[in-house]
Backbone as a printed PyTorch tensor [residue, N CA C, xyz], in Angstrom:
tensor([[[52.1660, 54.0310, 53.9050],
         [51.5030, 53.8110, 52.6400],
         [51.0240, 55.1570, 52.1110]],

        [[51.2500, 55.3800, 51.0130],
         [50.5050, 56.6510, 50.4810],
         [49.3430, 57.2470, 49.9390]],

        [[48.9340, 58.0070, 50.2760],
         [47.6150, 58.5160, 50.4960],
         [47.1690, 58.2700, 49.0020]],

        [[47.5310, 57.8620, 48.1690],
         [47.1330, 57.7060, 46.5170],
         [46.5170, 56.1620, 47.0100]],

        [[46.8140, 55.4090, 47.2280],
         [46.4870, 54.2190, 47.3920],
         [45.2660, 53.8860, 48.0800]],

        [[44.9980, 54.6110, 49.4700],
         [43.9780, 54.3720, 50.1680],
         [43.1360, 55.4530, 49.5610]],

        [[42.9560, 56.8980, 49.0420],
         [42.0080, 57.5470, 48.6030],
         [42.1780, 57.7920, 47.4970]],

        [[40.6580, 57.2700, 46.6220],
         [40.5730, 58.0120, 45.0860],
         [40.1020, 59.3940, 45.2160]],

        [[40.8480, 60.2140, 43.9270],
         [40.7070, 61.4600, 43.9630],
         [39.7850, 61.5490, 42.9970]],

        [[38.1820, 61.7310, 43.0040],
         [37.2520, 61.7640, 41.5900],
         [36.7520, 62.8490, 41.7910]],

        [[36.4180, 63.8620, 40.8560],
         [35.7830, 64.9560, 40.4530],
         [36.1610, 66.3650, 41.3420]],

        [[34.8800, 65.6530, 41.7700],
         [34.6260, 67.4420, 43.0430],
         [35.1290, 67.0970, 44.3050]],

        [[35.6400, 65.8620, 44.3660],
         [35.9170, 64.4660, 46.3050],
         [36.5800, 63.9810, 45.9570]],

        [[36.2150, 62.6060, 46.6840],
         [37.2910, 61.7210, 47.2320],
         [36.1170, 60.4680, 47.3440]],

        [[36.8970, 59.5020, 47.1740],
         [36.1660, 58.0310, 47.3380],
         [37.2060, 56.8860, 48.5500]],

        [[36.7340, 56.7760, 49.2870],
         [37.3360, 55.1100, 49.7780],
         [36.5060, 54.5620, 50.3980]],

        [[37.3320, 52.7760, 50.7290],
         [36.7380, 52.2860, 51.0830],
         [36.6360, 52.2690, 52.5180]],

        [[35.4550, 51.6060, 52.6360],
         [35.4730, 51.4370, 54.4560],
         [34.9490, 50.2900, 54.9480]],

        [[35.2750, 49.2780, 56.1240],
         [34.8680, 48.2130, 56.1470],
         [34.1530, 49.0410, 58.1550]],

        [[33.0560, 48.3550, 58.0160],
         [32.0460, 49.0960, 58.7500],
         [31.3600, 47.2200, 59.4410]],

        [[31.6100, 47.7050, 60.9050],
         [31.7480, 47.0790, 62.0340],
         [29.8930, 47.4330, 62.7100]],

        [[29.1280, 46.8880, 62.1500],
         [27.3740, 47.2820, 62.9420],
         [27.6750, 46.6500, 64.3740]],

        [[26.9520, 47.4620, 65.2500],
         [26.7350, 46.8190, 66.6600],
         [28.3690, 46.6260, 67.2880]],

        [[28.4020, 47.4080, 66.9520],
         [30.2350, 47.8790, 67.6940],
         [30.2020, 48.3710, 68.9730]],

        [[29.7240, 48.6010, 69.6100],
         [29.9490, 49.3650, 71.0590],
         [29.8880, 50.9710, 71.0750]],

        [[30.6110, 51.0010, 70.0900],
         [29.9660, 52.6970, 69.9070],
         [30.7850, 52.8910, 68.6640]],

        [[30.7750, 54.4030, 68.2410],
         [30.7720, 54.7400, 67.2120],
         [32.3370, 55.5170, 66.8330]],

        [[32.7620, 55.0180, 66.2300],
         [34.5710, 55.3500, 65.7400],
         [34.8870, 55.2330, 64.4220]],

        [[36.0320, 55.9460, 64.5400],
         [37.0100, 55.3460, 63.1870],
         [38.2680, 54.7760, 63.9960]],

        [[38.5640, 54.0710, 63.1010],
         [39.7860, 53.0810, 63.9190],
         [40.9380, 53.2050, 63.5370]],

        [[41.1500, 53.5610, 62.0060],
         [42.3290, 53.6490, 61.3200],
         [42.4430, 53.2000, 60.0620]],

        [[43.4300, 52.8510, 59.8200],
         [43.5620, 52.1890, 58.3290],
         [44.1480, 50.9250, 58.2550]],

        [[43.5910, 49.8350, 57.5730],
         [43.7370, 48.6390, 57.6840],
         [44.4410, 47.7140, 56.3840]],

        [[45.0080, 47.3200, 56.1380],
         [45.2110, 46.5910, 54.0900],
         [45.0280, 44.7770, 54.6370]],

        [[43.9570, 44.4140, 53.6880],
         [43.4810, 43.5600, 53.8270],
         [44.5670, 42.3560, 53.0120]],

        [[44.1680, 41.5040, 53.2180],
         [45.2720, 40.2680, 51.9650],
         [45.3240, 40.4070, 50.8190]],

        [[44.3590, 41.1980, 50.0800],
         [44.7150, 41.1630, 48.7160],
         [45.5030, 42.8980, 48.5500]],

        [[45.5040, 43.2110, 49.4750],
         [46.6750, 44.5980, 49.3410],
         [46.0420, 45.7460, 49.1950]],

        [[44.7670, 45.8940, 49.5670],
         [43.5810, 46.7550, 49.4240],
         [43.4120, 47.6380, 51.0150]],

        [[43.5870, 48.6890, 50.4880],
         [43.4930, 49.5010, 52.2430],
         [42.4120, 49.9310, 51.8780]],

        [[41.8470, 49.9850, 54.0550],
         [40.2040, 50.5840, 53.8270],
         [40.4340, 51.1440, 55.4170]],

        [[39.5150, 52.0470, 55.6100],
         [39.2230, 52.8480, 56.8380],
         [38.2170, 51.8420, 57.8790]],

        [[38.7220, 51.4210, 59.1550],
         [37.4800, 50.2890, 59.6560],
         [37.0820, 51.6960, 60.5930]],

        [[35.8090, 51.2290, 60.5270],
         [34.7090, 52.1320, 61.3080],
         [33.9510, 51.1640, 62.1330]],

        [[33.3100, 51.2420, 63.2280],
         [32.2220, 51.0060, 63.9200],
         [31.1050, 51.7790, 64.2390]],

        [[30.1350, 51.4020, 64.5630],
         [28.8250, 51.7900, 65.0250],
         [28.0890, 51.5440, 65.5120]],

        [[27.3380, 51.9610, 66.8290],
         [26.2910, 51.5710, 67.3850],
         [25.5110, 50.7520, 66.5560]],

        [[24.6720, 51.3130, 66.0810],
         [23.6890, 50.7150, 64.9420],
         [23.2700, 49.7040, 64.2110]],

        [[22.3160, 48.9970, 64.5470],
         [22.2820, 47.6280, 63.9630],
         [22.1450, 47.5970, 62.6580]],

        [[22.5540, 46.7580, 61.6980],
         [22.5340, 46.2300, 60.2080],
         [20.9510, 46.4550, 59.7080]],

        [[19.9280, 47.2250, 60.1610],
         [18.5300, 47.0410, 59.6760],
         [17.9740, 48.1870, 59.4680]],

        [[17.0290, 48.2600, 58.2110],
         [16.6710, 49.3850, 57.4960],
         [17.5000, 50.5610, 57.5790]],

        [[18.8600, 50.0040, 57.0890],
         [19.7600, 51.0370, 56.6530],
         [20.0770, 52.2130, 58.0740]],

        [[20.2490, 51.5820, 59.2050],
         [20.6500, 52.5210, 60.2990],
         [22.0360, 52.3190, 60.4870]],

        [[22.6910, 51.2610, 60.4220],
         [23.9240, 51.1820, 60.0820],
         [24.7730, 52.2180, 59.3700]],

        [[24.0670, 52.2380, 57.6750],
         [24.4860, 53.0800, 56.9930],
         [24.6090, 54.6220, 57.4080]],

        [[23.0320, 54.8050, 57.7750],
         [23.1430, 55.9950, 57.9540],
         [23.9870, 56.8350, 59.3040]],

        [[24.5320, 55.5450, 60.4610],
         [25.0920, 56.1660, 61.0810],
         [26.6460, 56.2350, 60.7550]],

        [[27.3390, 55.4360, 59.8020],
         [28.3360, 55.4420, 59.0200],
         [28.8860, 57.2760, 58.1820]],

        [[27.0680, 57.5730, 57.6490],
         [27.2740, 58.5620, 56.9280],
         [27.3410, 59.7560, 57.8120]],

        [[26.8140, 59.3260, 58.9530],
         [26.7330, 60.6700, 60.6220],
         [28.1330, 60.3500, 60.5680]],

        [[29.0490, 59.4180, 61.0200],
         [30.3360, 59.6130, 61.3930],
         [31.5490, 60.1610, 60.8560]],

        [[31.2810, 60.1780, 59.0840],
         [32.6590, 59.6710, 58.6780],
         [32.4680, 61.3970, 58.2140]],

        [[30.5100, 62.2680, 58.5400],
         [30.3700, 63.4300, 57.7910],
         [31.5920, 64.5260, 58.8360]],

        [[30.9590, 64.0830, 60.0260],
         [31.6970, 64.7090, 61.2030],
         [32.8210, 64.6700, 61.3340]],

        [[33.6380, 63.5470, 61.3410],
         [34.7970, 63.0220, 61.4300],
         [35.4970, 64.0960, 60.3080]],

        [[35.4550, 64.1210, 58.8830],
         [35.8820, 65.1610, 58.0840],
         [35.3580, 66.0660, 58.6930]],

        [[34.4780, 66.9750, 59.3230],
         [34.2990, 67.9210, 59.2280],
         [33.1710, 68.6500, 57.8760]],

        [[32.6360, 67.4370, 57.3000],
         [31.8360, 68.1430, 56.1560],
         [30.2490, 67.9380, 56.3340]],

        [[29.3090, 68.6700, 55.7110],
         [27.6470, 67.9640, 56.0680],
         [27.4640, 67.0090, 55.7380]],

        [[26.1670, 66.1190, 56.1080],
         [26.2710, 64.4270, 56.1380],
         [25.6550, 64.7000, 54.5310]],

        [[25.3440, 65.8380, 53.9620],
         [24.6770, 65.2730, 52.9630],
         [25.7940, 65.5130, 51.7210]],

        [[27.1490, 65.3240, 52.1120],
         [28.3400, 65.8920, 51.3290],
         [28.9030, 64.0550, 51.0810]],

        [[28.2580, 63.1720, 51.9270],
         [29.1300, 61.8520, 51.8550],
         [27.4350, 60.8610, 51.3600]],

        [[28.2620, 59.5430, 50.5170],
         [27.4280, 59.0270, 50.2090],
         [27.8870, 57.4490, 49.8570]],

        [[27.1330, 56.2250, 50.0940],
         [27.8100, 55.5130, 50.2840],
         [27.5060, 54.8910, 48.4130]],

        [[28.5100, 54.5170, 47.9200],
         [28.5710, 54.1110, 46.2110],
         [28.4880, 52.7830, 46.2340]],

        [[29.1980, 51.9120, 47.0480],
         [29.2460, 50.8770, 46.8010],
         [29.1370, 50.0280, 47.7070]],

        [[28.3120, 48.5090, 47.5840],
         [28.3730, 47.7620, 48.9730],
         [27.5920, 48.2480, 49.9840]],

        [[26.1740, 48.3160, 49.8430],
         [25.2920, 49.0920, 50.8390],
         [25.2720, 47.9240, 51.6590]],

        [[24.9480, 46.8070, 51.4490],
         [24.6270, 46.0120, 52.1070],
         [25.6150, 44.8120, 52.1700]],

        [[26.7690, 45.2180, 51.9500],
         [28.1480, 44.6450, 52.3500],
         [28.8150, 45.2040, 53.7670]],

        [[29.8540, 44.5700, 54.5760],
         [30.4820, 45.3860, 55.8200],
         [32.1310, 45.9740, 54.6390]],

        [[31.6760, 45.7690, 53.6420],
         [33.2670, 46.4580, 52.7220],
         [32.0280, 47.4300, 52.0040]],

        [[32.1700, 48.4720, 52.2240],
         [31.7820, 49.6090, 51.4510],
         [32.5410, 50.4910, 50.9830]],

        [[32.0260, 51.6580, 49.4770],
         [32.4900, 52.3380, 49.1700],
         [31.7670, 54.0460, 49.6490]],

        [[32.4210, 55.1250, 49.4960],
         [31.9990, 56.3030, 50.1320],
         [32.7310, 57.4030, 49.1660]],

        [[31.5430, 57.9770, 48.7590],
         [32.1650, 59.3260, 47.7640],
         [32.0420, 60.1080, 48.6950]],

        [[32.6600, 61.8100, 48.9750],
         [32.5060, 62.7920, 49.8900],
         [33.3150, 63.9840, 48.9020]],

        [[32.2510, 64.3560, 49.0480],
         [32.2130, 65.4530, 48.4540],
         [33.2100, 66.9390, 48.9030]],

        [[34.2300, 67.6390, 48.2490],
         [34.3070, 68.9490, 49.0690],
         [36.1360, 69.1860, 48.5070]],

        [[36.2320, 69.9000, 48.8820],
         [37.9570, 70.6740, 48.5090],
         [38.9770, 69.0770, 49.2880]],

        [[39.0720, 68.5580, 47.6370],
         [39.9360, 67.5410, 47.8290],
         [41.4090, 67.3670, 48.8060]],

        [[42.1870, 67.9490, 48.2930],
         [42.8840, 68.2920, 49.6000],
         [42.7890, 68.3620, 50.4600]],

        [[41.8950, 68.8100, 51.2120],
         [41.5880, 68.8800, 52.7270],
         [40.8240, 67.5990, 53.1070]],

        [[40.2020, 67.1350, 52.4880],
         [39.6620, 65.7950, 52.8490],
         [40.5590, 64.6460, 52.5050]],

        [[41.2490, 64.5480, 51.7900],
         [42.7750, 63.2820, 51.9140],
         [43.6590, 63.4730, 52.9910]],

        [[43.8510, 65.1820, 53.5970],
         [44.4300, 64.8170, 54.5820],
         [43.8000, 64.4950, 55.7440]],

        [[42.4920, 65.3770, 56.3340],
         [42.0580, 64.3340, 57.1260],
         [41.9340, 63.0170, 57.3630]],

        [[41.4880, 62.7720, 55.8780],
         [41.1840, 61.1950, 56.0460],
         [42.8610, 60.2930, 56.6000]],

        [[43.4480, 61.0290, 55.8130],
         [45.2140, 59.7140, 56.5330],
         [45.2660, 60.6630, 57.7950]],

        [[44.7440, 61.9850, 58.7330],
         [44.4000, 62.1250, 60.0000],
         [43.6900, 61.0620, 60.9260]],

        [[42.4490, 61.1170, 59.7120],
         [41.9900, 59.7780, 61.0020],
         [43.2030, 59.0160, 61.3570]],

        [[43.1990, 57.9400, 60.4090],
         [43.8370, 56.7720, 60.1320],
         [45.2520, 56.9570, 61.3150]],

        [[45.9650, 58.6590, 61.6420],
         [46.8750, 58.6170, 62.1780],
         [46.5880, 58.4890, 63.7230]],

        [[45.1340, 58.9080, 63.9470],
         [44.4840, 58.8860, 65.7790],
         [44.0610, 57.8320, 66.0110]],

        [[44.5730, 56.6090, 65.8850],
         [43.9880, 55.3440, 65.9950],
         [43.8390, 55.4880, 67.5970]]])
């Protein structure tokens, strides 16, 4: 599938989605997933339980590291309190689309 599909390219980043697994066993990216309506998203897990936003914030520890960028470069846009979220990240676009279909390739 091509990297246009799973990542939007907006401004100064990159946006996708991610469907985020709380109380996972530990903390990963898993790969890339397309759901039934034909929608690809990055599934993540995390320690972290669903409460006062520790979930999130360990979402925003993983996915900062995982690229390689500071946590305060990623931010979650959409679906805070959904397990389908959205994530802007900030930084030299190119290099963050290919990581990101990197993850997706170290399942």
């Amino acid at each position: 599938m091509a990297s246009a599909e799973r990542v939007q390219i907006r401004g100064n980043g990159v946006s996708v989605r991610v469907r985020l697994t709380p109380k996972g066993g530990r903390d990963a990216v898993e790969g890339w997933e397309t759901d039934s309506s034909g929608t690809s998203h990055l599934k993540a897990r995390v320690r972290a339980a669903p409460e006062s936003g520790k979930a999130n914030a360990a979402l925003i520890d993983l996915i900062a590291e995982a690229l390689g960028v500071s946590r305060s470069h990623v931010a979650i846009t959409g679906g805070e309190k959904a397990r389908l979220k959205t994530l802007a990240v900030t930084g030299d676009t190119s290099a963050l689309v290919a990581r990101l279909e990197n993850l997706g390739a170290a399942k």
